[in-house]
PDB file as gemmi writes it, atoms N, CA and C in Angstrom:
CRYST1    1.000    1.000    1.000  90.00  90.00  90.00 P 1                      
ATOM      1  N   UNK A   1      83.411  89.650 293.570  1.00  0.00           N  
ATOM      2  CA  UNK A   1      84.590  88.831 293.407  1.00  0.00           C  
ATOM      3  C   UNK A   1      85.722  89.699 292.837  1.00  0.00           C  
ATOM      4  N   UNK A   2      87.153  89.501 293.322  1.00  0.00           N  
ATOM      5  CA  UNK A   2      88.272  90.094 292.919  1.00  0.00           C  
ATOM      6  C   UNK A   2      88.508  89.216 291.639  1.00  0.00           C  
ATOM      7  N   UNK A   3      89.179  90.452 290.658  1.00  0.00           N  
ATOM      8  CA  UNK A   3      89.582  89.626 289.860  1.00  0.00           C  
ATOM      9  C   UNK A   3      91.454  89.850 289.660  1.00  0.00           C  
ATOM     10  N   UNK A   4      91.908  89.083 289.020  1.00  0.00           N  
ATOM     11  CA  UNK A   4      92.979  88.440 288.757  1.00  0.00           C  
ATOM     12  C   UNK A   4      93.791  89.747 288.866  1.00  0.00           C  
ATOM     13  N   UNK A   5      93.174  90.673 287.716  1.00  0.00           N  
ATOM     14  CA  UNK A   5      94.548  91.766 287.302  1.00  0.00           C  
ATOM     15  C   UNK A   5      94.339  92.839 288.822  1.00  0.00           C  
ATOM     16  N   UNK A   6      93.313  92.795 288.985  1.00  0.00           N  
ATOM     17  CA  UNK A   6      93.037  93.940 290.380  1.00  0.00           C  
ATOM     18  C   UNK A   6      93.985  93.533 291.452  1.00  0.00           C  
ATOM     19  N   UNK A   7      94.378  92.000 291.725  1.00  0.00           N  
ATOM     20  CA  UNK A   7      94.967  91.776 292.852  1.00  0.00           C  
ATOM     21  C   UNK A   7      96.607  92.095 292.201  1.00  0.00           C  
ATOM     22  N   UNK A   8      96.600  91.985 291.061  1.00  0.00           N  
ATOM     23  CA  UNK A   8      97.937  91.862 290.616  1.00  0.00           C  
ATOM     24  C   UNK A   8      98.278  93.834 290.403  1.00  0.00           C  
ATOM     25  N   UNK A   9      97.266  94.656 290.252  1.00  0.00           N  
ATOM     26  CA  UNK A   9      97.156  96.073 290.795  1.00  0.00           C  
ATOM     27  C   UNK A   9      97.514  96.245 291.887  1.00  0.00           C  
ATOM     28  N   UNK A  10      96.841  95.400 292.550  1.00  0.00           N  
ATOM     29  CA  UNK A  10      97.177  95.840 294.134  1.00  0.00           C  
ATOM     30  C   UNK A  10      98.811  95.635 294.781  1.00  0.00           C  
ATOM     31  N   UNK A  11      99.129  94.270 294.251  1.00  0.00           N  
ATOM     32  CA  UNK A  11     100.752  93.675 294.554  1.00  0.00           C  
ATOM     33  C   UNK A  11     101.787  94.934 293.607  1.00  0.00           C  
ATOM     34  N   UNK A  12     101.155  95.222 292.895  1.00  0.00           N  
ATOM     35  CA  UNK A  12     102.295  96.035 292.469  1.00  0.00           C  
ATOM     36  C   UNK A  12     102.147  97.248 292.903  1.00  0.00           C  
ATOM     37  N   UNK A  13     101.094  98.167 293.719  1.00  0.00           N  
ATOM     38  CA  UNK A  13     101.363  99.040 294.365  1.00  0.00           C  
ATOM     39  C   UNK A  13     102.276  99.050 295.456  1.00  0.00           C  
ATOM     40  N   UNK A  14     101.859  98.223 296.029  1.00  0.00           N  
ATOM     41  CA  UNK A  14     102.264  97.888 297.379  1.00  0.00           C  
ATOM     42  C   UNK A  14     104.362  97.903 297.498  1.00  0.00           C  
ATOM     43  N   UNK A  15     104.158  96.836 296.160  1.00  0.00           N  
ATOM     44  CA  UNK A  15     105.644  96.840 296.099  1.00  0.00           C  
ATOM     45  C   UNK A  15     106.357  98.347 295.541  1.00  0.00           C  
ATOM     46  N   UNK A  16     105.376  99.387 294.715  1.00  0.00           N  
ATOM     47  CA  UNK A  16     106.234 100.352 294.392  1.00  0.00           C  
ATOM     48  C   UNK A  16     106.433 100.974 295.979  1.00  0.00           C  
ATOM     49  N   UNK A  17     105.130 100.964 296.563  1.00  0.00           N  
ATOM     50  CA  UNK A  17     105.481 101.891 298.188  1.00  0.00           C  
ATOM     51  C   UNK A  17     106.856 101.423 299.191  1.00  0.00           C  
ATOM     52  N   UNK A  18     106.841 100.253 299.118  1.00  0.00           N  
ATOM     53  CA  UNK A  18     108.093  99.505 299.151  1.00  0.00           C  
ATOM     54  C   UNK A  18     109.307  99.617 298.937  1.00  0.00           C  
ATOM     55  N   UNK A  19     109.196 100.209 297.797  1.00  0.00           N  
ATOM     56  CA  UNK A  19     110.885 100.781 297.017  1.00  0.00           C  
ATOM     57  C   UNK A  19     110.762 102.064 296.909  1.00  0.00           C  
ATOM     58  N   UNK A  20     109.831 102.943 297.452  1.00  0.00           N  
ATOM     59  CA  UNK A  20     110.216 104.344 297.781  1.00  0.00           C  
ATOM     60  C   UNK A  20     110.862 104.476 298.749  1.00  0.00           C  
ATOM     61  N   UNK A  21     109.823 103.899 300.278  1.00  0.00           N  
ATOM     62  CA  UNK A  21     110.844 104.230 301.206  1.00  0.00           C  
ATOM     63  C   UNK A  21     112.059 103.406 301.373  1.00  0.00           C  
ATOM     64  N   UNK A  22     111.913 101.893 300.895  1.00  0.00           N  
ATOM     65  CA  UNK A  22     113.782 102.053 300.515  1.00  0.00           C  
ATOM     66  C   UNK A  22     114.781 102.257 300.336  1.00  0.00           C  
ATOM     67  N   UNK A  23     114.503 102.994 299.503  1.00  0.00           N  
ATOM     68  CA  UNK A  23     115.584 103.728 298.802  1.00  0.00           C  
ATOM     69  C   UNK A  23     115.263 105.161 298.698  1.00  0.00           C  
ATOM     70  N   UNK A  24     114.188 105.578 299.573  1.00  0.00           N  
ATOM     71  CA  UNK A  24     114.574 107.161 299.657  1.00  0.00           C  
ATOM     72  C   UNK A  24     114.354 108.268 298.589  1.00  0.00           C  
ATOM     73  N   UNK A  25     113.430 107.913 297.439  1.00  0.00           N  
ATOM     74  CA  UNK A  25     113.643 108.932 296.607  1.00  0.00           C  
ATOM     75  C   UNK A  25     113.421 109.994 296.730  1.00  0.00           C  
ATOM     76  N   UNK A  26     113.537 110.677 295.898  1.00  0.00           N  
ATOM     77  CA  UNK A  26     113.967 112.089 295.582  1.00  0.00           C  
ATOM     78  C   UNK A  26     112.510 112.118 294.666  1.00  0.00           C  
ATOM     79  N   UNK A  27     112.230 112.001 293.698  1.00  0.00           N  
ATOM     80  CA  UNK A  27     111.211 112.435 292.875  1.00  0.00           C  
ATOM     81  C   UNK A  27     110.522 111.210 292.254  1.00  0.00           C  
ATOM     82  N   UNK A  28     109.283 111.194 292.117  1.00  0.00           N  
ATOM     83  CA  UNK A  28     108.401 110.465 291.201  1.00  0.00           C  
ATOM     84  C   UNK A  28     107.554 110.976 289.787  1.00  0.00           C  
ATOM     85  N   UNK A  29     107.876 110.522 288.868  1.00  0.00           N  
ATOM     86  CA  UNK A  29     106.555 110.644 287.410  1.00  0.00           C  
ATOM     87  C   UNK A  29     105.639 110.159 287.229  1.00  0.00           C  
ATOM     88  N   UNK A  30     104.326 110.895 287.320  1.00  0.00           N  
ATOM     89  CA  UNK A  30     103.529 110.766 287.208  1.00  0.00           C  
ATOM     90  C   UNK A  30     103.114 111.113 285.633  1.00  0.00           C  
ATOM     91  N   UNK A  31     103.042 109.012 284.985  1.00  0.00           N  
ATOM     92  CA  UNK A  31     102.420 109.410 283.914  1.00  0.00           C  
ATOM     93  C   UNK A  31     101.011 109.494 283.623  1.00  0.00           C  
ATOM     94  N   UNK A  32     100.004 110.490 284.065  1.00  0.00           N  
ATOM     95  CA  UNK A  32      98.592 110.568 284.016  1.00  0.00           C  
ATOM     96  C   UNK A  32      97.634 110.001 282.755  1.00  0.00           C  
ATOM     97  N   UNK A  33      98.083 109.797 281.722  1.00  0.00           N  
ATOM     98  CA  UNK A  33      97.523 109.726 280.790  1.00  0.00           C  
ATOM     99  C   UNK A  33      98.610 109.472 279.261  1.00  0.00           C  
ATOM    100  N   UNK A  34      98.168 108.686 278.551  1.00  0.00           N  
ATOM    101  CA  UNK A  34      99.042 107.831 277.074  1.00  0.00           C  
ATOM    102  C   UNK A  34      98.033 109.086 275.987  1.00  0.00           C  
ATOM    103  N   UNK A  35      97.218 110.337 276.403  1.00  0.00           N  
ATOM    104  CA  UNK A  35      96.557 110.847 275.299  1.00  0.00           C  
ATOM    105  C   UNK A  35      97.662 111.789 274.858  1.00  0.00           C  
ATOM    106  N   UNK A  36      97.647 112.232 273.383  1.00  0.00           N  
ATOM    107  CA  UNK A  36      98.791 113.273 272.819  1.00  0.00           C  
ATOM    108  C   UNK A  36      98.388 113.847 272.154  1.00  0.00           C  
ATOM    109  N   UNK A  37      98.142 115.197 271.867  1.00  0.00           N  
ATOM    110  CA  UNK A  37      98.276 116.209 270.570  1.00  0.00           C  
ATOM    111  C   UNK A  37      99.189 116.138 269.713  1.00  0.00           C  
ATOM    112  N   UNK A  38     100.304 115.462 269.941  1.00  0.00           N  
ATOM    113  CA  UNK A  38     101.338 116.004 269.058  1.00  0.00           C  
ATOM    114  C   UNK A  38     101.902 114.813 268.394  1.00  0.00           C  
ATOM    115  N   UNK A  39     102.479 114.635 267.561  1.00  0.00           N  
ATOM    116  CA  UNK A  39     103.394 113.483 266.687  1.00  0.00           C  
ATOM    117  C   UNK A  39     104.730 113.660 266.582  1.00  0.00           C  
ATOM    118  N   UNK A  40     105.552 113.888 267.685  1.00  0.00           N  
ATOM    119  CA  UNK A  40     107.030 113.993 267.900  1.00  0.00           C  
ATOM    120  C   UNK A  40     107.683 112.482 267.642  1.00  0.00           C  
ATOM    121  N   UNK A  41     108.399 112.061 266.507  1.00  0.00           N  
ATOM    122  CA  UNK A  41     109.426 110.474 266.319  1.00  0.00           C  
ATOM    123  C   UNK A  41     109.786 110.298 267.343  1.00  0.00           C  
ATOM    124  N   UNK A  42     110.087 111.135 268.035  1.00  0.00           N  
ATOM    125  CA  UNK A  42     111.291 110.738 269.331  1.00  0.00           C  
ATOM    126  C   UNK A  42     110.011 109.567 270.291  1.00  0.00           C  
ATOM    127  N   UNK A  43     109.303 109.889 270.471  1.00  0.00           N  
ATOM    128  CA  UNK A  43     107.988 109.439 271.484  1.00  0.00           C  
ATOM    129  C   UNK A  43     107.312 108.362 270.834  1.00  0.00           C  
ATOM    130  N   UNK A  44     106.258 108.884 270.142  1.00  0.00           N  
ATOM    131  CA  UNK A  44     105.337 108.247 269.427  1.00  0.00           C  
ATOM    132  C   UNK A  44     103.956 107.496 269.813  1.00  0.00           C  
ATOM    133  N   UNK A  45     103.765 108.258 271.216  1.00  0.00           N  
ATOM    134  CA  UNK A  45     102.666 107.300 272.480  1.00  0.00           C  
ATOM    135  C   UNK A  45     101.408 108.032 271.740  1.00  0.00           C  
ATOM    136  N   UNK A  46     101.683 109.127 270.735  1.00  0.00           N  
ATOM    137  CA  UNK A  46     100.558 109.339 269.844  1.00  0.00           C  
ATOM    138  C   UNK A  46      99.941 107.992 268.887  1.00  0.00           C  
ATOM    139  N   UNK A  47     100.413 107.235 269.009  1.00  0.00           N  
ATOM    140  CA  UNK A  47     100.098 106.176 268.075  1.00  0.00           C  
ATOM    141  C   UNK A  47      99.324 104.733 268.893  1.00  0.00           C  
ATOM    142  N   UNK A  48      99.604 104.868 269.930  1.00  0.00           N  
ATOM    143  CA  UNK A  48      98.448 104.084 270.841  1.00  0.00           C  
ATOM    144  C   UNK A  48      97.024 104.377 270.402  1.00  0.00           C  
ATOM    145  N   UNK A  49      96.574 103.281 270.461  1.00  0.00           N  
ATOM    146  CA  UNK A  49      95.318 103.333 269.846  1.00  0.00           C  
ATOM    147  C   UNK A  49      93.919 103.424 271.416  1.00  0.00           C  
ATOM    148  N   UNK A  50      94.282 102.552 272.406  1.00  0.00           N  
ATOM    149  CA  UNK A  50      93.927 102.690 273.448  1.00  0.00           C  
ATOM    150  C   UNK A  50      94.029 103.778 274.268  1.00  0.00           C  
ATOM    151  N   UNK A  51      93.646 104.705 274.611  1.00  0.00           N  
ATOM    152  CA  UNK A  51      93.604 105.398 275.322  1.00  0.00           C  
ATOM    153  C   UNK A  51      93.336 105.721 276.333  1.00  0.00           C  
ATOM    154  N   UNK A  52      94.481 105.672 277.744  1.00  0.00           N  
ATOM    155  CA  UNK A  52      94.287 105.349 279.357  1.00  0.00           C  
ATOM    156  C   UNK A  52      94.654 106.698 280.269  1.00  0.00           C  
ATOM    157  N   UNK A  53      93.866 107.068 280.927  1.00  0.00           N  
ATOM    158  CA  UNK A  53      93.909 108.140 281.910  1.00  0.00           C  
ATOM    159  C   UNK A  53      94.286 107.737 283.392  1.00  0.00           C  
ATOM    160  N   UNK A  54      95.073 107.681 283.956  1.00  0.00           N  
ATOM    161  CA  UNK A  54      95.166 107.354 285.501  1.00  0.00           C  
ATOM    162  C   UNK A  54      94.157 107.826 286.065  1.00  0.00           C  
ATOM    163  N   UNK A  55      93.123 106.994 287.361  1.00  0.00           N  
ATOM    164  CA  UNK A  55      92.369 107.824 287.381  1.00  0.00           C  
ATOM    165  C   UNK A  55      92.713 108.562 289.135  1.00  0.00           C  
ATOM    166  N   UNK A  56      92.181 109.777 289.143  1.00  0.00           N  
ATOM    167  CA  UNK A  56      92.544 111.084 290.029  1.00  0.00           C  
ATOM    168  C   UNK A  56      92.973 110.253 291.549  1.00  0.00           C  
ATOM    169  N   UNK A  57      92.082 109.029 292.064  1.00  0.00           N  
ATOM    170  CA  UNK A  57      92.105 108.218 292.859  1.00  0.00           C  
ATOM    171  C   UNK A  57      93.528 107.734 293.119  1.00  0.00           C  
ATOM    172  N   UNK A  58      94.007 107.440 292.472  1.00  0.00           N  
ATOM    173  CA  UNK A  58      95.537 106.737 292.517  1.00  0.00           C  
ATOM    174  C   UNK A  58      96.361 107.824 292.708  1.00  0.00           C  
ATOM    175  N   UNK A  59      96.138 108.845 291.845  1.00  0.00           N  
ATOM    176  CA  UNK A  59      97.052 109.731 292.330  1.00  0.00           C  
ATOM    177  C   UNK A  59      97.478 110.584 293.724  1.00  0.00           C  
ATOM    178  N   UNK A  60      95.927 110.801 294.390  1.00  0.00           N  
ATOM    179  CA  UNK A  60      95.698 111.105 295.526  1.00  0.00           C  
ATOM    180  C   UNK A  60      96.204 110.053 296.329  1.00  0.00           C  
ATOM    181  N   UNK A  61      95.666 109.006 296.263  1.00  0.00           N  
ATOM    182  CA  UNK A  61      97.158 107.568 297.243  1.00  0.00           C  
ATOM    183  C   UNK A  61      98.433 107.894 297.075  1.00  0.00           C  
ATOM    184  N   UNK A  62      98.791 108.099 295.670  1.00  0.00           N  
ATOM    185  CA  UNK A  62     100.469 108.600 295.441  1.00  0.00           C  
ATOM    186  C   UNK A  62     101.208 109.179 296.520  1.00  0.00           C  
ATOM    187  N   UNK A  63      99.981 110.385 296.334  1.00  0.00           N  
ATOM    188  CA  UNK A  63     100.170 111.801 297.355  1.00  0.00           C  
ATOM    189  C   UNK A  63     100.125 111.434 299.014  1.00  0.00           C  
ATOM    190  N   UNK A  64      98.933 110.552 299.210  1.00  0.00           N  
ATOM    191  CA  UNK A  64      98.410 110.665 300.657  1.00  0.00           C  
ATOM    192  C   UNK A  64     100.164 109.437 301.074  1.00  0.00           C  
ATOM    193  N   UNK A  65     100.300 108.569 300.293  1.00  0.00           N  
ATOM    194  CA  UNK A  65     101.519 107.651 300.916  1.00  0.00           C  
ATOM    195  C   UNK A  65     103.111 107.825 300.590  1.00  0.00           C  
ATOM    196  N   UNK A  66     103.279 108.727 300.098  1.00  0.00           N  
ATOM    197  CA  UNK A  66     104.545 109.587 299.876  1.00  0.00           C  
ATOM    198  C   UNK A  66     105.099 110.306 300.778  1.00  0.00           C  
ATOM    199  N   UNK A  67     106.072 110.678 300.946  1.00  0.00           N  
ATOM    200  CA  UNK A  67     106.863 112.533 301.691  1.00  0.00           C  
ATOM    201  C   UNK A  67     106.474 113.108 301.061  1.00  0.00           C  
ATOM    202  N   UNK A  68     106.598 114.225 302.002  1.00  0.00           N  
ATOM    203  CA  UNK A  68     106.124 115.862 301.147  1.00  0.00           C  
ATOM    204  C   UNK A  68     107.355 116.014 300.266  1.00  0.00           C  
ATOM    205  N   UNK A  69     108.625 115.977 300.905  1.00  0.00           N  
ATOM    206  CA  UNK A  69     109.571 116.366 300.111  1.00  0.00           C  
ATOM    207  C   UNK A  69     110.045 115.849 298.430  1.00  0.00           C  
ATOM    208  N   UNK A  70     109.643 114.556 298.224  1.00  0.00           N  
ATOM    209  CA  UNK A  70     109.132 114.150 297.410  1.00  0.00           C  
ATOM    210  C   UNK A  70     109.020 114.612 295.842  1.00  0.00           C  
ATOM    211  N   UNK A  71     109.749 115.413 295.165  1.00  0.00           N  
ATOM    212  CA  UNK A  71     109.495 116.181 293.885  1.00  0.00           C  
ATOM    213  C   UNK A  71     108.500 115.308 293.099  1.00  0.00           C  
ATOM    214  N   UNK A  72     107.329 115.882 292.710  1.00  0.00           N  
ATOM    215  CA  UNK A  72     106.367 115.042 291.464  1.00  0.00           C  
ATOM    216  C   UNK A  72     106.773 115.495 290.050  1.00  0.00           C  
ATOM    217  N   UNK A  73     106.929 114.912 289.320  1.00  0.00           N  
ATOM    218  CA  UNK A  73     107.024 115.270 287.567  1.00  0.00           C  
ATOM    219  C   UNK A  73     105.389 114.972 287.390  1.00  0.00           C  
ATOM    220  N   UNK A  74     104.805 115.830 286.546  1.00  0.00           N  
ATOM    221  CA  UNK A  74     103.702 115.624 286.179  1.00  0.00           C  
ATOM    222  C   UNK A  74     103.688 114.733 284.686  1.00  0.00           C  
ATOM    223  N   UNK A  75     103.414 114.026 283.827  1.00  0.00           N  
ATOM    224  CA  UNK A  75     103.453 114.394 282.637  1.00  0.00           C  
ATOM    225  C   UNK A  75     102.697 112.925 281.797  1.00  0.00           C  
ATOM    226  N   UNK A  76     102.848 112.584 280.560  1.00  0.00           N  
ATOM    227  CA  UNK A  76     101.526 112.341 280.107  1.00  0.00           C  
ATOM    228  C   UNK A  76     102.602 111.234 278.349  1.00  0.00           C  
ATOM    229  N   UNK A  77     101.879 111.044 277.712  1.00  0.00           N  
ATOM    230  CA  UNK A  77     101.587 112.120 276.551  1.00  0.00           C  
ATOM    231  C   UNK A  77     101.454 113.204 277.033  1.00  0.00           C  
ATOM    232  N   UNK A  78     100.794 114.030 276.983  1.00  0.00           N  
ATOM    233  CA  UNK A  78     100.421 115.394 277.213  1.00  0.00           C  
ATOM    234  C   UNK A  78      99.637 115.075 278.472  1.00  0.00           C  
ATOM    235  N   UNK A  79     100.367 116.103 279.599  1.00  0.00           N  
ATOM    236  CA  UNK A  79      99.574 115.961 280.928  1.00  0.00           C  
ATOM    237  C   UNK A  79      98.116 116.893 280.871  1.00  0.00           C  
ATOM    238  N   UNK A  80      98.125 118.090 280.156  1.00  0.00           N  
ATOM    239  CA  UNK A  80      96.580 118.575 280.416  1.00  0.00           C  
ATOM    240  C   UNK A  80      95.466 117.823 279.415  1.00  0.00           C  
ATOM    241  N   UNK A  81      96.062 116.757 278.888  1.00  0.00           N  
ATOM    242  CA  UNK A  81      94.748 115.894 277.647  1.00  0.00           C  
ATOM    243  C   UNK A  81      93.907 115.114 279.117  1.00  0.00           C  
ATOM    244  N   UNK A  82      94.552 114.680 280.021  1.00  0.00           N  
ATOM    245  CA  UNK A  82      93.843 114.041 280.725  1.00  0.00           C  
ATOM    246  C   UNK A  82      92.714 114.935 280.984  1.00  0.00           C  
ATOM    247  N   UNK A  83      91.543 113.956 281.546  1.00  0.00           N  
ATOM    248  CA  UNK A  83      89.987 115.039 281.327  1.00  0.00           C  
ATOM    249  C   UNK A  83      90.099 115.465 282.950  1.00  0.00           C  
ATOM    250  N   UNK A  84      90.806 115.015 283.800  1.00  0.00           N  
ATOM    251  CA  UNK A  84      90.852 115.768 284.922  1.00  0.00           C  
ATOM    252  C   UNK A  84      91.750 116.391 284.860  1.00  0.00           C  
ATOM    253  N   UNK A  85      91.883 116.715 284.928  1.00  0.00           N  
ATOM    254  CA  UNK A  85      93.895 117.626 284.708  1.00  0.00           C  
ATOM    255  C   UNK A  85      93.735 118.599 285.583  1.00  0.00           C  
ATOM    256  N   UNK A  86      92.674 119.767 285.891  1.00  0.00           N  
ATOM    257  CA  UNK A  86      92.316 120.555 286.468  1.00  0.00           C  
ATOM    258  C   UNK A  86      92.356 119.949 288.170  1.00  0.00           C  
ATOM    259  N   UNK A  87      91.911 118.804 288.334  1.00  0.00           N  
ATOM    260  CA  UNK A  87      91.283 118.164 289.494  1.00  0.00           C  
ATOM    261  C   UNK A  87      92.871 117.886 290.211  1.00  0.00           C  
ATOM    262  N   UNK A  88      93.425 117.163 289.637  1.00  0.00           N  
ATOM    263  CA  UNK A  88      94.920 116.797 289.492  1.00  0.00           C  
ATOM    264  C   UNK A  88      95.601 118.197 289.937  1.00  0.00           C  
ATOM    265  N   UNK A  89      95.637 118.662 289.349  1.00  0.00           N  
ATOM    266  CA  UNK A  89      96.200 119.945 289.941  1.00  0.00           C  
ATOM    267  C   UNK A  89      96.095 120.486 291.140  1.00  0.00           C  
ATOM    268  N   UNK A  90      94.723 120.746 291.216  1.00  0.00           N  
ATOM    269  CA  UNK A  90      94.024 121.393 292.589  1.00  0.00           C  
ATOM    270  C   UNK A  90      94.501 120.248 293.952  1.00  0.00           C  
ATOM    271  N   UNK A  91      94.469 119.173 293.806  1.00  0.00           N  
ATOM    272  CA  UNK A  91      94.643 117.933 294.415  1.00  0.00           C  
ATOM    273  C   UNK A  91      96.469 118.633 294.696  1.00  0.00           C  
ATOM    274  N   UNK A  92      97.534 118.446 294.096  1.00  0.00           N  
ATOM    275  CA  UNK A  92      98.399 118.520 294.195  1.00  0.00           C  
ATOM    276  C   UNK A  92      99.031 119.816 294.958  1.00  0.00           C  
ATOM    277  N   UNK A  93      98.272 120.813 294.487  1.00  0.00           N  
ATOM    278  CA  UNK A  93      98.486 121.936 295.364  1.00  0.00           C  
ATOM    279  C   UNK A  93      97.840 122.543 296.605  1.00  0.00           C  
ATOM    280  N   UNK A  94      96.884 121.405 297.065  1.00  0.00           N  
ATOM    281  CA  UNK A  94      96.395 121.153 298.222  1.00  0.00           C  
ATOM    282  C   UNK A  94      96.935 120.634 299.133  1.00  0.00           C  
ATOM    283  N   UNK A  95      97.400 119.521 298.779  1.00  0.00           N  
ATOM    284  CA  UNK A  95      98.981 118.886 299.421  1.00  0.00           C  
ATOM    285  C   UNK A  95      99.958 119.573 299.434  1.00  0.00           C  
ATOM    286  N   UNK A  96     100.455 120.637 299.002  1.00  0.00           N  
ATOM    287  CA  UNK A  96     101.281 121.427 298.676  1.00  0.00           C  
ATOM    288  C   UNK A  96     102.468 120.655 298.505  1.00  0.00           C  
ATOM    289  N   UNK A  97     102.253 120.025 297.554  1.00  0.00           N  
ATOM    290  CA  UNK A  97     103.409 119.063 296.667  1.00  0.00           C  
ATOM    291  C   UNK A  97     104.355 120.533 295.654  1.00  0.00           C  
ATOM    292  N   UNK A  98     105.619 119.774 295.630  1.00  0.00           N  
ATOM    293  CA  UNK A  98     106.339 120.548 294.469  1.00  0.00           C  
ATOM    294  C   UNK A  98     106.371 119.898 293.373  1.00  0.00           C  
ATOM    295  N   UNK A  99     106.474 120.645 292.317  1.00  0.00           N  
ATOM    296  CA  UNK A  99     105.961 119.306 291.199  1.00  0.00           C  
ATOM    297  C   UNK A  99     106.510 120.157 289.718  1.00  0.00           C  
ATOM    298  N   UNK A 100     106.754 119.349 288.954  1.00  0.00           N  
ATOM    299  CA  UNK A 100     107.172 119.840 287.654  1.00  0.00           C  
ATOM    300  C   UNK A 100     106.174 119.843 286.709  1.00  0.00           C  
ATOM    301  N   UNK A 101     105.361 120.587 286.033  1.00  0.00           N  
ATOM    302  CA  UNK A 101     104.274 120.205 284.693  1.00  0.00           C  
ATOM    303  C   UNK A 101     105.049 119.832 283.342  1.00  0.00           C  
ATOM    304  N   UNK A 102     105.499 118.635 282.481  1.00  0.00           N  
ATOM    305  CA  UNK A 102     105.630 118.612 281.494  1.00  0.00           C  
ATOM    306  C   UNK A 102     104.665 118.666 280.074  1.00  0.00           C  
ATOM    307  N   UNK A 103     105.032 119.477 279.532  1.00  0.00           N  
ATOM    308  CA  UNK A 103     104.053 120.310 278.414  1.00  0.00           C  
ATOM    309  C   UNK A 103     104.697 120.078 277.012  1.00  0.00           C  
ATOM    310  N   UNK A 104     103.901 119.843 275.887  1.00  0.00           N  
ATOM    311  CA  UNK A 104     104.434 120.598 274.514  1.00  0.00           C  
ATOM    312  C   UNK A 104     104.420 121.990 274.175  1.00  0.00           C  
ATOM    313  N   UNK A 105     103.574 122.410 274.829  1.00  0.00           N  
ATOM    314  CA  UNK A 105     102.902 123.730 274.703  1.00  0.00           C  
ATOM    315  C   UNK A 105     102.051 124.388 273.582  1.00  0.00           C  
ATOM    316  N   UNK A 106     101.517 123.396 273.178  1.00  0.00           N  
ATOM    317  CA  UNK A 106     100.409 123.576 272.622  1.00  0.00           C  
ATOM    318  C   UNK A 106      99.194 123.835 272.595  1.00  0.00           C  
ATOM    319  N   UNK A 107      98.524 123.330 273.888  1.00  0.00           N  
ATOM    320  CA  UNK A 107      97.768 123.780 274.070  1.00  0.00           C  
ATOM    321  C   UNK A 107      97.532 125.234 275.545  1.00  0.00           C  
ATOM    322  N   UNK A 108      98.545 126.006 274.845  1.00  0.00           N  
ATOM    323  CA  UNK A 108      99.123 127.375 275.628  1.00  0.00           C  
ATOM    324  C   UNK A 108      97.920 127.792 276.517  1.00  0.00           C  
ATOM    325  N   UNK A 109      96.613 127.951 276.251  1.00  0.00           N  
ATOM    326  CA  UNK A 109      95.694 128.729 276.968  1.00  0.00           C  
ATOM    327  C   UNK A 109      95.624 127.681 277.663  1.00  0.00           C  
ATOM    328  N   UNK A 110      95.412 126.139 277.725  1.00  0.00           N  
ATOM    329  CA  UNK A 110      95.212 125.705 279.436  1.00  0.00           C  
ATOM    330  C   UNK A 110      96.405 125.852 280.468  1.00  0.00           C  
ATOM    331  N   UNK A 111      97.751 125.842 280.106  1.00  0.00           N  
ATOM    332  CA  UNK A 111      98.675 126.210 280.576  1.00  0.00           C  
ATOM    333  C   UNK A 111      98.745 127.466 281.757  1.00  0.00           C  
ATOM    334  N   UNK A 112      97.997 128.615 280.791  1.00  0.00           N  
ATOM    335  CA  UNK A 112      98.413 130.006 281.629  1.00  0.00           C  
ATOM    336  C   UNK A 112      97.186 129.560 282.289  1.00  0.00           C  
TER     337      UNK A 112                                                      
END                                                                             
């Protein structure tokens, strides 16, 4: 059995695919994940207590029902906290998407 919020998942995909090609954009953000290392005032999504990862699945739809031309922003809380982040990546540059990584840079060695 479907439930309530899944169909209401589904209506709101549908309608974002809807208002892409509409209106033609130029770029999408991808927020992968509410996890954070850091405690910046300006933000503060460090303070969510729940903690939600997009999972790799959706993003790959993103990808498979988009233009190439399409600019992706990657970013997060912190986009490499997500536990796929690696997968996400590989995924994106398989598609050979152009894409922005937003970082604190803190955690420098997954970066390079």
């Amino acid at each position: 059995m479907i439930s309530l919020q899944l169909i209401k998942y589904i209506k709101q995909g549908v309608k974002s695919f809807y208002n892409i090609y509409q209106y033609n954009l130029q770029s999408i953000t991808i927020t992968a994940t509410n996890r954070c290392n850091s405690r910046c005032k300006m933000c503060e999504i460090w303070k969510k207590k729940n903690k939600k990862d997009i999972p790799i699945k959706a993003i790959e739809n993103i990808l498979n029902h988009t233009n190439k031309k399409i600019y992706l922003n990657l970013s997060g809380g912190e986009f490499i906290l997500h536990p796929k982040y690696k997968d996400i990546l590989y995924l994106v540059n398989k598609k050979r998407r152009r894409f922005t990584l937003f970082s604190n840079g803190i955690l420098k060695e997954r970066l390079i």
